[in-house]
C-alpha positions as CSV (number, residue, x, y, z in Angstrom):
1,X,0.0,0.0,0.0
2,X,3.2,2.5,0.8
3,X,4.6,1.6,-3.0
4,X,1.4,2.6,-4.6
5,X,0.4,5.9,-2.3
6,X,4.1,6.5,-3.6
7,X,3.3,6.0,-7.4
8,X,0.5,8.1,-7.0
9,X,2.4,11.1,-5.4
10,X,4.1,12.6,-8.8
11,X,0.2,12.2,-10.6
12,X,-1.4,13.8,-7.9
13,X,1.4,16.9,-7.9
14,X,1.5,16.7,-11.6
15,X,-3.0,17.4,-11.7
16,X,-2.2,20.3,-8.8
17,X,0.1,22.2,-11.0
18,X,-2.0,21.6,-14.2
19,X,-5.2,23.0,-12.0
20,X,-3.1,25.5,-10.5
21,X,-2.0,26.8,-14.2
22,X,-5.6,26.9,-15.6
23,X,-6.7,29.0,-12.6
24,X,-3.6,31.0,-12.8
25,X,-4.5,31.5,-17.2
26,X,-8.8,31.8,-16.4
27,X,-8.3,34.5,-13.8
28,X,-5.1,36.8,-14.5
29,X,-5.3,36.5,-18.5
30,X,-8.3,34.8,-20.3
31,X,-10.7,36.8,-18.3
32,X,-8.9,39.6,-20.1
33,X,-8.5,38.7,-23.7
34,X,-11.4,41.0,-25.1
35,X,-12.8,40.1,-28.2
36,X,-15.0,41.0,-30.8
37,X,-16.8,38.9,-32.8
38,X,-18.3,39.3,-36.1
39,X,-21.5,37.7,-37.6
40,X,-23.6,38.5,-40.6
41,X,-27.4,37.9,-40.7
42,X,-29.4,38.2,-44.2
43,X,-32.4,39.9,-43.2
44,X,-33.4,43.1,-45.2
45,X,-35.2,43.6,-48.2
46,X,-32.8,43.4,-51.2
47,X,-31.3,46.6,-52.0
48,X,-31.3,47.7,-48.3
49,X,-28.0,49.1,-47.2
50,X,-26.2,47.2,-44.7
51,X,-26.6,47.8,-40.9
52,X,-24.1,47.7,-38.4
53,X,-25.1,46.5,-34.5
54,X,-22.7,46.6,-32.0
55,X,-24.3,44.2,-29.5
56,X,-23.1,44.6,-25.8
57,X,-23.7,42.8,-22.9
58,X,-22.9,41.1,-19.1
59,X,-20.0,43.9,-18.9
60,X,-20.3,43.6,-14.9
61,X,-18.7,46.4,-14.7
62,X,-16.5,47.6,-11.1
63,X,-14.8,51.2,-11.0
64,X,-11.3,49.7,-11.4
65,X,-11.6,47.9,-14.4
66,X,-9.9,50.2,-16.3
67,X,-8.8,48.0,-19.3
68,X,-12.2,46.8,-20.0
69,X,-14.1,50.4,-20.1
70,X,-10.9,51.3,-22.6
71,X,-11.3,48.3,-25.0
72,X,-15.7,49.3,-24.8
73,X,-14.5,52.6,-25.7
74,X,-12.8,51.6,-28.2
75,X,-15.5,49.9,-30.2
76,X,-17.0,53.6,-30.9
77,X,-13.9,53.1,-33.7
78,X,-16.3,50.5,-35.5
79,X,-18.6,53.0,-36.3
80,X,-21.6,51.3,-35.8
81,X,-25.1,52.1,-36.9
82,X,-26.9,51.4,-33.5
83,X,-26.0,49.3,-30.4
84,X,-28.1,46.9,-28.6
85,X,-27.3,46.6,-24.6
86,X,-28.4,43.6,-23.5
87,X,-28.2,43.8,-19.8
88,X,-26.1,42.9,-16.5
89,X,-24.0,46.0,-17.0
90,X,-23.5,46.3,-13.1
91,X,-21.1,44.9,-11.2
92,X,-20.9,46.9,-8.5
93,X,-22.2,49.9,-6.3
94,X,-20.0,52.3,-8.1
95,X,-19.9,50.0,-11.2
96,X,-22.1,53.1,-13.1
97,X,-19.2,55.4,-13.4
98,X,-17.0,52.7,-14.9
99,X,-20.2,52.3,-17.5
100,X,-20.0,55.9,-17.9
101,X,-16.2,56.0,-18.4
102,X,-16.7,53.1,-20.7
103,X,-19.9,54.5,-23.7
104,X,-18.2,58.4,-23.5
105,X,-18.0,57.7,-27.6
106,X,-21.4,56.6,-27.6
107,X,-22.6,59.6,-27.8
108,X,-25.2,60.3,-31.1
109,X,-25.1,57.0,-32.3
110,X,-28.5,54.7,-32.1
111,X,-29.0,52.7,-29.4
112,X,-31.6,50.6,-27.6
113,X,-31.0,48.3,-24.0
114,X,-32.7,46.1,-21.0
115,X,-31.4,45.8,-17.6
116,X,-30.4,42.3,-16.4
117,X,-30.7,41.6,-12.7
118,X,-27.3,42.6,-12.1
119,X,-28.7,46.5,-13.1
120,X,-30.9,45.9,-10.2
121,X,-28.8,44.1,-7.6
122,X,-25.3,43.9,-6.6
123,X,-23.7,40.6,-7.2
124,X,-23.0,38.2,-4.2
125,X,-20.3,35.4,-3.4
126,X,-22.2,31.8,-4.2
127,X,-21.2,28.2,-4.1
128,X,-20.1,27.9,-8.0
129,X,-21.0,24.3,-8.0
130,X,-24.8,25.2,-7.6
131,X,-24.9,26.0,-11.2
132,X,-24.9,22.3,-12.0
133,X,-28.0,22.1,-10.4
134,X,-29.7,24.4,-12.9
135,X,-30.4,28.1,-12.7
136,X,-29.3,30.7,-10.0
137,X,-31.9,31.5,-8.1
138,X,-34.8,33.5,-9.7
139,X,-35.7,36.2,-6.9
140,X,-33.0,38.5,-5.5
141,X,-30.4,37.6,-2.6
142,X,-32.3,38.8,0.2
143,X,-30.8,40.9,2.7
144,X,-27.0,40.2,1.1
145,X,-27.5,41.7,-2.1
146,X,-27.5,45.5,-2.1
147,X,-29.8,47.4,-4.8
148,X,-28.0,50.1,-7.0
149,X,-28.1,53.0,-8.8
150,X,-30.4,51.7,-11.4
151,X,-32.3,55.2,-12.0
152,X,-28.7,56.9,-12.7
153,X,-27.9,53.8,-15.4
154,X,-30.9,54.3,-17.0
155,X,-30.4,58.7,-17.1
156,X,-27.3,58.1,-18.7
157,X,-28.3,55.7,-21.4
158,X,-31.4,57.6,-22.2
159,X,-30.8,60.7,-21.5
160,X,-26.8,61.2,-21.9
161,X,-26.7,58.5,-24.9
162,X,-30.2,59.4,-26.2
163,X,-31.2,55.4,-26.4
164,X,-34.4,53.7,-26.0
165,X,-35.3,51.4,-22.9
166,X,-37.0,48.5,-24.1
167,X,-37.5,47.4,-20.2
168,X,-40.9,45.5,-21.6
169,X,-41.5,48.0,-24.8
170,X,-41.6,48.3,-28.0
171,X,-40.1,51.4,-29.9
172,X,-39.1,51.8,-33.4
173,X,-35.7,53.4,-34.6
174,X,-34.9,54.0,-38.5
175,X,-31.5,53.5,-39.3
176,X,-29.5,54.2,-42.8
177,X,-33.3,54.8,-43.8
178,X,-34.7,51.3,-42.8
179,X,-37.4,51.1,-40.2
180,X,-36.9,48.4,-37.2
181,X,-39.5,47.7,-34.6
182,X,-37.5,46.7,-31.4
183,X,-39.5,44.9,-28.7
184,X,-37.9,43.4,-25.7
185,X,-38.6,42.6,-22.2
186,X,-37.1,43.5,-18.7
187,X,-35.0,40.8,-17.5
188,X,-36.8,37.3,-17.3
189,X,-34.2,35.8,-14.7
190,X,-35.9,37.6,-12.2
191,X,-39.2,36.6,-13.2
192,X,-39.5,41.0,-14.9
193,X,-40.4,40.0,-18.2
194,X,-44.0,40.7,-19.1
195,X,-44.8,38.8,-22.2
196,X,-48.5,39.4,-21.2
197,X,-48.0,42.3,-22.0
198,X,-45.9,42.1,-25.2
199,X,-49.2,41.6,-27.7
200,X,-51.1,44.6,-26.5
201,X,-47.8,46.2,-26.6
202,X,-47.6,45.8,-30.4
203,X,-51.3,45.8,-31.3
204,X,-50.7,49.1,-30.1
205,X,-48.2,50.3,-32.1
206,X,-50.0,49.3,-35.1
207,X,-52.9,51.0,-34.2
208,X,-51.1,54.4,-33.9
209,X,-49.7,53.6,-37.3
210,X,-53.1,53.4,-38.8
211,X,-53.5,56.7,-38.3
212,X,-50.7,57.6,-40.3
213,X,-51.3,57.5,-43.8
214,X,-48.4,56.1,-46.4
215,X,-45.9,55.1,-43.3
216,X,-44.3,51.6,-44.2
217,X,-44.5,48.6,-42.4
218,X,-41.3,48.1,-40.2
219,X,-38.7,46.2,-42.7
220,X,-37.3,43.9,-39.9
221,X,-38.6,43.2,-36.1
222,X,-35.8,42.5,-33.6
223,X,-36.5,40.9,-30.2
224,X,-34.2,41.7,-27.1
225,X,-34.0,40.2,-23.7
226,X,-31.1,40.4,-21.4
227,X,-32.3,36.2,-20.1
228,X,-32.5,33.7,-23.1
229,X,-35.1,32.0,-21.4
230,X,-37.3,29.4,-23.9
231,X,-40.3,31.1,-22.9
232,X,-38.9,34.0,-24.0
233,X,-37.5,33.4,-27.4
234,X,-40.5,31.4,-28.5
235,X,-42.9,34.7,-27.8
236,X,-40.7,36.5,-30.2
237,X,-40.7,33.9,-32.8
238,X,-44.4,34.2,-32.4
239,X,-44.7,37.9,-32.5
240,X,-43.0,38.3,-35.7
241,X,-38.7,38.5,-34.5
242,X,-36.5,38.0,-37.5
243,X,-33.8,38.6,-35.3
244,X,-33.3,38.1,-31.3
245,X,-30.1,39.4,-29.0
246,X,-29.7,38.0,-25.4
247,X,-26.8,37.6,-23.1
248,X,-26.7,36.7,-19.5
249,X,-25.5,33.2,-20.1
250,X,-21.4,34.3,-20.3
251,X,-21.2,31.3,-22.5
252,X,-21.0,28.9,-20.0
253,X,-18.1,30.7,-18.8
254,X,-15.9,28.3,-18.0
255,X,-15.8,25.5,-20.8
256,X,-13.9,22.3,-21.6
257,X,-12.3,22.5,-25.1
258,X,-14.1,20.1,-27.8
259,X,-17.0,20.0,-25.5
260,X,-18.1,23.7,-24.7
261,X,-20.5,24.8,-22.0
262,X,-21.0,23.2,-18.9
263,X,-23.9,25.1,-17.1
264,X,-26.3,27.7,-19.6
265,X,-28.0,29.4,-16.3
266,X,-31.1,29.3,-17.7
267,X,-33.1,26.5,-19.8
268,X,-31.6,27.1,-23.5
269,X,-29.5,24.2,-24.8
270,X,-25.6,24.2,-24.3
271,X,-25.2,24.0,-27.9
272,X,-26.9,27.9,-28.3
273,X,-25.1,29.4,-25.1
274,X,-23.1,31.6,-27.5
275,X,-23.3,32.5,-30.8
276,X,-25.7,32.8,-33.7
277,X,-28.0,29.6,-34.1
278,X,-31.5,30.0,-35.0
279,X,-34.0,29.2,-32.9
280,X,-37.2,27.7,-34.1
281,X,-41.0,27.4,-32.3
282,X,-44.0,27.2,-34.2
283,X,-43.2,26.3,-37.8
284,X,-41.6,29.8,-37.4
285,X,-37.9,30.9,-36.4
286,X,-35.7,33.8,-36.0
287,X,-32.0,34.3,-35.9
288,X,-30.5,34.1,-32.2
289,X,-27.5,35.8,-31.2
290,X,-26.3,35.4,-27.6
291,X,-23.4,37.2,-26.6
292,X,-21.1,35.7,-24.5
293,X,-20.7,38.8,-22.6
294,X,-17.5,41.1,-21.0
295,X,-17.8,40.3,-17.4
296,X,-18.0,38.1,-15.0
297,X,-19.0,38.6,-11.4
298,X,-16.6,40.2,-9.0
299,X,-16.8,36.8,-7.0
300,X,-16.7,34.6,-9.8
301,X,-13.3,36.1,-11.9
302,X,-12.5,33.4,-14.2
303,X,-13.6,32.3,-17.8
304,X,-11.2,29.4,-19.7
305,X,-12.1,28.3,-23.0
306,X,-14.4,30.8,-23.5
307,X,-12.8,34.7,-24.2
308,X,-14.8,37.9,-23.1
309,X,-16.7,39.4,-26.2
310,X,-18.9,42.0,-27.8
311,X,-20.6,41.3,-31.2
312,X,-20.7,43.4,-34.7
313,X,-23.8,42.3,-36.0
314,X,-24.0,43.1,-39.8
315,X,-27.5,43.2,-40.7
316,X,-27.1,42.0,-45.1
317,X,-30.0,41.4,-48.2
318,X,-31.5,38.2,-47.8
């Protein structure tokens, strides 16, 4: 028994330092490694000119992260036609001046957003291992999760950046002279979304429009949730999305190469965590794009196998 607790020794020491260097790579350089994907999606009438989307979300954001509002910044360089916020931008009490620091160049262009429950709630320190067990929980920490400065968030962005909160709303925005109805919900994780809502919502709009003689019909809907819950995406297939952009999922986050996502935190397959798929319900279906997001919780620093990122969505002719 002494000879093979011996044999074992160098294995054992061997898997420590092998764990010990994927820590060391997920925390001090992976979780850094900001990327930016690109992704075409043939949607618009033929002849329409191209759109840009610069699709953001799960930034997390604490005041210190200095490197991360520089690279956001940075973005403004893509010049994009509009950018869709898709939530969790939080992720701290000061976290909001970080945000600020991080969309200064934002300023005139297009945008639209919904909070995630991090907008609402500060993040707290959890058991990681609970995710295998399905979802988070659904309703706020209690007492250990301290609310923030969601009012201030949502000045800047609308007020400061001129963009339109689609916190369960519809709005339409023309861009390069192509009319898109937006409708999204506020974030489904914590049970916010009001898809109850969503049809009166957009039976609405169209009777305003009635009034208004000659105005086309909206070339291309988009659906936006910060949550990818199924619920969720298969009401937007229903009401008419062509497109839908979610986040919250940070693409499983930490992944095993060849094999991807462990854990979605939430009910969508693994194989759609991140990325554009399309997702179908209804003999209808819509292009998905989650984002695997910038951030990750203060308390949970790591990513491997799975690089921060924000998306350039290129809206084409079918």
């Amino acid at each position: 028994m002494a000879r093979r607790t011996g044999s074992l020794k160098p294995i054992l020491g061997g898997l420590a330092v092998v764990a010990a260097g994927c820590f060391a790579w997920a925390s001090l350089v992976e979780r850094r490694m900001f990327t930016l994907r690109r992704v075409e999606i043939p949607v618009l009438p033929a002849g329409t000119d191209p759109i840009r989307i610069l699709h953001l979300s799960d930034l997390h954001m604490a005041p210190w992260q200095r490197d991360k509002q520089a690279w956001v910044r940075s973005l403004a360089g893509e010049k994009p036609d509009i950018v869709v916020d898709t939530g969790d931008n939080l992720g701290h009490a000061d976290g909001i001046r970080g945000i600020e620091l991080a969309f200064a160049e934002f300023g005139g262009v297009s945008g639209v957003y919904v909070n995630g429950s991090n907008d609402y709630f500060g993040p707290v320190s959890k058991n990681w291992l609970r995710y295998f067990s399905g979802p988070s929980s659904q309703r706020p920490h209690g007492n250990r999760a301290k609310k923030l400065d969601t009012p201030r968030l949502e000045r800047f962005f609308t007020d400061a950046l001129g963009w339109h909160s689609l916190n369960n709303r519809v709005d339409d925005v023309t861009v390069r002279g192509t009319r898109i109805q937006f409708f999204g919900v506020d974030d489904p994780h914590i049970e916010r979304d009001r898809l109850d809502l969503l049809t009166g919502l957009l039976d609405g709009v169209e009777d305003e429009e009635s009034f208004e003689q000659g105005r086309p019909e909206p070339a291309l809907r988009i659906g936006v949730a910060h949550a990818p819950y199924q619920r969720v995406l298969n009401s937007f297939v229903t009401h008419g999305a062509d497109v839908i952009l979610a986040g919250h999922t940070h693409g499983g986050q930490v992944c095993v190469p060849g094999v991807g996502a462990l854990v979605t935190n939430c009910d969508i397959p693994r194989r759609q965590v991140k990325g554009l798929s399309l997702w179908r319900h209804a003999f209808r279906s819509a292009y998905l794009n989650v984002s695997a997001g910038l951030g990750t919780s203060i308390y949970a620093p790591v990513r491997f196998a799975c690089r921060p990122e924000a998306t350039l969505v290129t809206l084409v002719a079918r």
